[in-house]
TIMI-2910 file (N, C-alpha, C, CB; in pm, 1 decimal, decimal comma, always signed):
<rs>
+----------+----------+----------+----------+----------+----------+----------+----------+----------+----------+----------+----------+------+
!      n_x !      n_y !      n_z !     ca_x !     ca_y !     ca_z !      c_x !      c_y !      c_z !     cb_x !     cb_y !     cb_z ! resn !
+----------+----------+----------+----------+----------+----------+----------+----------+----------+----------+----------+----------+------+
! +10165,2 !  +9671,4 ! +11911,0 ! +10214,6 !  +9700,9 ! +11778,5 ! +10149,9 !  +9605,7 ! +11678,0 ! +10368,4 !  +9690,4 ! +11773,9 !  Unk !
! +10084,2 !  +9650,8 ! +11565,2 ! +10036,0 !  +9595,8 ! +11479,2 ! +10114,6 !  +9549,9 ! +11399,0 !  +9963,4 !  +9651,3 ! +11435,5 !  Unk !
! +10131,6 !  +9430,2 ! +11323,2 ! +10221,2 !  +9389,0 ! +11176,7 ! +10104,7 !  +9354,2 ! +11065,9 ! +10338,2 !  +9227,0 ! +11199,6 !  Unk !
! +10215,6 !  +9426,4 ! +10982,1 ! +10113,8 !  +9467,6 ! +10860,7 ! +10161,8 !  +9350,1 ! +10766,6 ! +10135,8 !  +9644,3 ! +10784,6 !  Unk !
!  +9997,3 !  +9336,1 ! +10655,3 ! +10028,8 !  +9211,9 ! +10610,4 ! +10109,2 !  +9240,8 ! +10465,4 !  +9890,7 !  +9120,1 ! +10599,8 !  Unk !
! +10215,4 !  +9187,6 ! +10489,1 ! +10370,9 !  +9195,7 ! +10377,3 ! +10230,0 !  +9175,2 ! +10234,9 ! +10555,4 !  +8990,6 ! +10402,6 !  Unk !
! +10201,5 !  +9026,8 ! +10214,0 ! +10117,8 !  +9033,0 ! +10062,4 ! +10017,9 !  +9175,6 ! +10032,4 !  +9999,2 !  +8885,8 ! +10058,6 !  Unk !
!  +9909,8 !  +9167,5 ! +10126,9 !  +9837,8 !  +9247,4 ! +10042,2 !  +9879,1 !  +9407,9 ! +10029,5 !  +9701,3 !  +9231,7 ! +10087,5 !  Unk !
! +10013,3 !  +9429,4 ! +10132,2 ! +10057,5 !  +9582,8 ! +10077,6 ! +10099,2 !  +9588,0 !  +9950,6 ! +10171,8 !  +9647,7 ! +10151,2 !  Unk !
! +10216,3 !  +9502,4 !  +9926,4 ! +10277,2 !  +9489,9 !  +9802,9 ! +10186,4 !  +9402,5 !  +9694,2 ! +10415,8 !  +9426,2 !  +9829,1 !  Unk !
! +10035,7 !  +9410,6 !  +9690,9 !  +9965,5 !  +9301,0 !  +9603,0 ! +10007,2 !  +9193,0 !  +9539,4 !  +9917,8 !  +9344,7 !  +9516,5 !  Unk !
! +10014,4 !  +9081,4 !  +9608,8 ! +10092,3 !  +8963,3 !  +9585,2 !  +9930,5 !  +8866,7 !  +9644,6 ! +10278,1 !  +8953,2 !  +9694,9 !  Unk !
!  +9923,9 !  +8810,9 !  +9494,2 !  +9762,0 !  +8761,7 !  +9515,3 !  +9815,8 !  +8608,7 !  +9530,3 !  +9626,5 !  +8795,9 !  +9359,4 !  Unk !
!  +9924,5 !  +8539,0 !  +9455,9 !  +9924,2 !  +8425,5 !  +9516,9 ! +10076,9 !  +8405,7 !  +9514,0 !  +9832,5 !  +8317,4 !  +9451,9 !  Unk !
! +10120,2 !  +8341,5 !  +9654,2 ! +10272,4 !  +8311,2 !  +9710,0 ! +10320,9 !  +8188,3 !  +9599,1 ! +10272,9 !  +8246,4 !  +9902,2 !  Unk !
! +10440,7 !  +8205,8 !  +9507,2 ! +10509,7 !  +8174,0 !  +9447,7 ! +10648,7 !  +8074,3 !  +9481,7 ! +10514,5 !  +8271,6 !  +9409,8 !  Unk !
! +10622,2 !  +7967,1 !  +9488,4 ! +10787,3 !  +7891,4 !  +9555,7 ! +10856,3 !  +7915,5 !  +9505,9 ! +10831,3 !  +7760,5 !  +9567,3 !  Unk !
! +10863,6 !  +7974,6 !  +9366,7 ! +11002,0 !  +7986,5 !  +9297,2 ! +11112,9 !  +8115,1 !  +9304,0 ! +10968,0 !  +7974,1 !  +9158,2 !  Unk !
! +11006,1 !  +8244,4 !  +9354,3 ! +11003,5 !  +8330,2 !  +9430,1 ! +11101,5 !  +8335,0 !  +9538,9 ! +10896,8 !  +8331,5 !  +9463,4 !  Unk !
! +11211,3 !  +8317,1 !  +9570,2 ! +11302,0 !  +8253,6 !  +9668,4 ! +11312,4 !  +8392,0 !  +9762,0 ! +11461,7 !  +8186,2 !  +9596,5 !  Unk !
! +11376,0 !  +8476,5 !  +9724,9 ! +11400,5 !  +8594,7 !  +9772,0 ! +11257,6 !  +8670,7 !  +9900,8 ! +11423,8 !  +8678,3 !  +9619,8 !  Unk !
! +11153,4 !  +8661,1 !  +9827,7 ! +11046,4 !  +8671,2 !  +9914,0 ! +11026,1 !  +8590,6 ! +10029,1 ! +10949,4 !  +8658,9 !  +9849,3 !  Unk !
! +11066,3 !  +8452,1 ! +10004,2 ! +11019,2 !  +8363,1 ! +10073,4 ! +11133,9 !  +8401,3 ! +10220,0 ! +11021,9 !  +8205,3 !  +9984,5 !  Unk !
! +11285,6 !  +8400,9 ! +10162,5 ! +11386,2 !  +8459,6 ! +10286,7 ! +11307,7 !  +8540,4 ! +10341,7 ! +11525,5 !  +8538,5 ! +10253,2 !  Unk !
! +11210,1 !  +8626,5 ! +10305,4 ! +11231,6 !  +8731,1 ! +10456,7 ! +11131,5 !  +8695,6 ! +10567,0 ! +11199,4 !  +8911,7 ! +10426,5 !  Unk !
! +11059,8 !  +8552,4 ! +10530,8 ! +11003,1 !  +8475,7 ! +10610,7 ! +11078,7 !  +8402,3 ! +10683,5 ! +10928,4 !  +8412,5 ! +10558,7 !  Unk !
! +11169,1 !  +8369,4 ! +10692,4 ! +11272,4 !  +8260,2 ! +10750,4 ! +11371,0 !  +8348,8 ! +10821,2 ! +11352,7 !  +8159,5 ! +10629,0 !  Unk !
! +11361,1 !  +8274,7 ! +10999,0 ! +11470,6 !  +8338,1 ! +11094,8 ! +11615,6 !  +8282,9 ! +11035,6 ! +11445,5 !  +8285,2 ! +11270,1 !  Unk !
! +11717,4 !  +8348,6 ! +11067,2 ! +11868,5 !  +8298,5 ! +11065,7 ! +11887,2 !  +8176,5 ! +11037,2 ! +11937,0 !  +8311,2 ! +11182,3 !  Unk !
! +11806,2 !  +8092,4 ! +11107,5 ! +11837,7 !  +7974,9 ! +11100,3 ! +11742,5 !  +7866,4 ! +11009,6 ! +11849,6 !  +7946,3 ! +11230,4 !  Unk !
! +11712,3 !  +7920,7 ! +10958,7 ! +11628,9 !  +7888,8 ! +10821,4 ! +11485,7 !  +7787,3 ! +10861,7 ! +11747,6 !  +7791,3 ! +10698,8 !  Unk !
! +11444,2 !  +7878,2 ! +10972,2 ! +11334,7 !  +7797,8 ! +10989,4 ! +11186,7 !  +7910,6 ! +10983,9 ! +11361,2 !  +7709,5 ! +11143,3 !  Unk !
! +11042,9 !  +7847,1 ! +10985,3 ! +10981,8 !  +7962,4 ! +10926,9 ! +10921,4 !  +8037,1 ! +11022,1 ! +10890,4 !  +7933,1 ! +10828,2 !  Unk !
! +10921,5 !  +8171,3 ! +11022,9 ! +10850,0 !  +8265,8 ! +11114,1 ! +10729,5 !  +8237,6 ! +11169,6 ! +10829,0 !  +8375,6 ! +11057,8 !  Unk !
! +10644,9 !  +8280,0 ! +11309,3 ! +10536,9 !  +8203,4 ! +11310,4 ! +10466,8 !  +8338,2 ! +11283,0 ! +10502,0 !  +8104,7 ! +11442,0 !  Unk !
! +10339,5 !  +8285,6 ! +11313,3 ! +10273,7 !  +8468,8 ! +11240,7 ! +10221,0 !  +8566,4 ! +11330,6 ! +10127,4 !  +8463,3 ! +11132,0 !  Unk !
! +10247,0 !  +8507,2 ! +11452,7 ! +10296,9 !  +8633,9 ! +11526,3 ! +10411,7 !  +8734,4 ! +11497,7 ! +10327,3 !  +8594,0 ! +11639,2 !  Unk !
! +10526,3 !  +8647,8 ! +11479,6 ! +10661,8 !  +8765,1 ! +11451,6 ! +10608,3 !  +8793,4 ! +11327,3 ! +10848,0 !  +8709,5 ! +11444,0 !  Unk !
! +10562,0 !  +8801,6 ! +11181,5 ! +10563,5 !  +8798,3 ! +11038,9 ! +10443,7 !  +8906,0 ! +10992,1 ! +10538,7 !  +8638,2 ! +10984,6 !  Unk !
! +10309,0 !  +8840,9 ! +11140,8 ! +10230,0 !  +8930,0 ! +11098,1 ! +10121,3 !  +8895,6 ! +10980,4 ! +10313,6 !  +9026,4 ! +11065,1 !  Unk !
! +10120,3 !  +8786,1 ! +10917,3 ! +10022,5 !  +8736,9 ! +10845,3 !  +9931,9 !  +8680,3 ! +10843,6 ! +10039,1 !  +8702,5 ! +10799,0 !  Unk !
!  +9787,7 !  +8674,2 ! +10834,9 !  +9683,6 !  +8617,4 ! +10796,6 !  +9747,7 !  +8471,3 ! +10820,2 !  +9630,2 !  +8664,1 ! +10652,1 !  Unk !
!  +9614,2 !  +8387,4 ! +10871,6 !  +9639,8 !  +8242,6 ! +10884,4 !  +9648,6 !  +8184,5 ! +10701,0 !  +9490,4 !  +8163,8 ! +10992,0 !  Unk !
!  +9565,3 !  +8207,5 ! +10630,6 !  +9555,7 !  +8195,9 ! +10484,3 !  +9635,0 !  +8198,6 ! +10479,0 !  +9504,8 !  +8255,8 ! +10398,9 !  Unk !
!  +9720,9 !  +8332,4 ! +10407,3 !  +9862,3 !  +8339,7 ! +10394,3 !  +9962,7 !  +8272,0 ! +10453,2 !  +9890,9 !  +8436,7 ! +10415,1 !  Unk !
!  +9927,7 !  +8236,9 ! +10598,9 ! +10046,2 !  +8186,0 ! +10602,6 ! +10031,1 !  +8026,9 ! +10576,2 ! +10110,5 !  +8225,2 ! +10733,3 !  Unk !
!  +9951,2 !  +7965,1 ! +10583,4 !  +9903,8 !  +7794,2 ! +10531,4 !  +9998,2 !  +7816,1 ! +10400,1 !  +9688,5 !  +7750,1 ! +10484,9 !  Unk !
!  +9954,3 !  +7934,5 ! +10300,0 !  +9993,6 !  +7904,7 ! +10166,0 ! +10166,1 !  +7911,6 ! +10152,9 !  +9915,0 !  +8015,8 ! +10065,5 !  Unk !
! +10191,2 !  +7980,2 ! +10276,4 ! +10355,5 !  +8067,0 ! +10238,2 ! +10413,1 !  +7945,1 ! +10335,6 ! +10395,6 !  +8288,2 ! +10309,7 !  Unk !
! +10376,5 !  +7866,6 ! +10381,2 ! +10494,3 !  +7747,8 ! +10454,2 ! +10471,4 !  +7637,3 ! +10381,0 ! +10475,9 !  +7699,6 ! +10627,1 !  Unk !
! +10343,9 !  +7666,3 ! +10296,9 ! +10357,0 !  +7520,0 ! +10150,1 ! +10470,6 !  +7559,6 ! +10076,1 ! +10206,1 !  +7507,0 ! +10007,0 !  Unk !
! +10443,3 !  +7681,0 ! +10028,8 ! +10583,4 !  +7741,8 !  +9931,6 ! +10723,8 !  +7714,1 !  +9987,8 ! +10583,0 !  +7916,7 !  +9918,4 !  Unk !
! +10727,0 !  +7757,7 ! +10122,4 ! +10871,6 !  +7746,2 ! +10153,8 ! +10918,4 !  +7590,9 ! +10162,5 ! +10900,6 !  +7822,5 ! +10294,6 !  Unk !
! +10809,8 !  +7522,5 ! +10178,4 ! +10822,2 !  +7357,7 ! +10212,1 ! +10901,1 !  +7316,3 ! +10038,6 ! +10611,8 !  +7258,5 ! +10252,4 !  Unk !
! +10809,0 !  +7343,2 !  +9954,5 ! +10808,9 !  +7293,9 !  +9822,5 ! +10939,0 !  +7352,4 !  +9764,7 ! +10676,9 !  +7334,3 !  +9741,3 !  Unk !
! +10976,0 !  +7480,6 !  +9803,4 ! +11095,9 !  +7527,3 !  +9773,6 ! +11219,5 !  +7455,8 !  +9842,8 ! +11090,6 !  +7662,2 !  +9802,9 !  Unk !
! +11208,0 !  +7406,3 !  +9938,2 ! +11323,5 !  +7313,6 ! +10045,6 ! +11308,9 !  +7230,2 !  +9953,9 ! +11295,3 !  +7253,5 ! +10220,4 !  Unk !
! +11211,1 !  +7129,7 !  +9941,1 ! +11225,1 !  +7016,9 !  +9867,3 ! +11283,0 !  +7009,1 !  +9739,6 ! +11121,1 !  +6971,5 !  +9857,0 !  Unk !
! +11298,8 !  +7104,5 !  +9644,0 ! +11346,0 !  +7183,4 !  +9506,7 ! +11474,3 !  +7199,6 !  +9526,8 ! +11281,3 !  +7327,7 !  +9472,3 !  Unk !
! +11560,8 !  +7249,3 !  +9629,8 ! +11696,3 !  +7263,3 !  +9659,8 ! +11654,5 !  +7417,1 !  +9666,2 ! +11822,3 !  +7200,5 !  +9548,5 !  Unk !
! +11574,8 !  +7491,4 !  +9637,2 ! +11584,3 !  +7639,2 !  +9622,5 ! +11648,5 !  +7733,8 !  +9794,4 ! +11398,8 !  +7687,0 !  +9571,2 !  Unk !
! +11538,5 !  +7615,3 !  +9827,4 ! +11593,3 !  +7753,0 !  +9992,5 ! +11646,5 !  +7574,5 ! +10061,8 ! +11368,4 !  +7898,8 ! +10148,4 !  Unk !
! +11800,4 !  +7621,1 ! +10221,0 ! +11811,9 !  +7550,3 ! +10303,0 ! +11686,6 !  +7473,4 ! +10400,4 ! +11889,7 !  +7618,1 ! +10353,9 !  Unk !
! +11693,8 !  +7358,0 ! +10423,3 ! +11638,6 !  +7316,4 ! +10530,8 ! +11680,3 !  +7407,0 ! +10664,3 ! +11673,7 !  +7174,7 ! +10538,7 !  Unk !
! +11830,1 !  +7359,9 ! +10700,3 ! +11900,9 !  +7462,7 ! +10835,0 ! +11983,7 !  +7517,3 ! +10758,2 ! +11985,2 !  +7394,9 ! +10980,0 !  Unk !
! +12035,3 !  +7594,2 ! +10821,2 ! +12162,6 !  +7707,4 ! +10814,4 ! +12208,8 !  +7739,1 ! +10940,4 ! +12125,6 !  +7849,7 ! +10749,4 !  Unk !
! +12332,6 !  +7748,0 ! +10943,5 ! +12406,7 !  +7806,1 ! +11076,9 ! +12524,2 !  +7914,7 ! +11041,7 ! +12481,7 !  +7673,8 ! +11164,6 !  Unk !
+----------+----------+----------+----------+----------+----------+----------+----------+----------+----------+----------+----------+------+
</rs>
């Protein structure tokens, strides 16, 4: 089974930290980040989208954990 890459379907040229909502559907339950096998993204993409989610943790925007 192929996974298709979430950015360039929906043309999303560069990953946004402030963007919170996007960034959740990268993150399992437990608020940690998908690897890109399950997600399906480009190594690029994903370097850029675990800076975002990093920079967004650090911001208060998204949890470190969740249970």
């Amino acid at each position: 089974m192929i996974k298709k890459n979430y950015f360039k379907e929906n043309k999303i040229e560069h990953i946004d930290y402030k963007d919170v909502e996007t960034l959740k559907k990268f993150l399992t339950p437990h608020a940690r980040i998908q690897s890109r096998k399950r997600s399906g993204t480009p190594s690029v993409n994903q370097r850029e989208l675990s800076m975002a989610i990093k920079r967004a943790r650090f911001l208060g925007l998204l949890p470190y954990v969740s249970r």
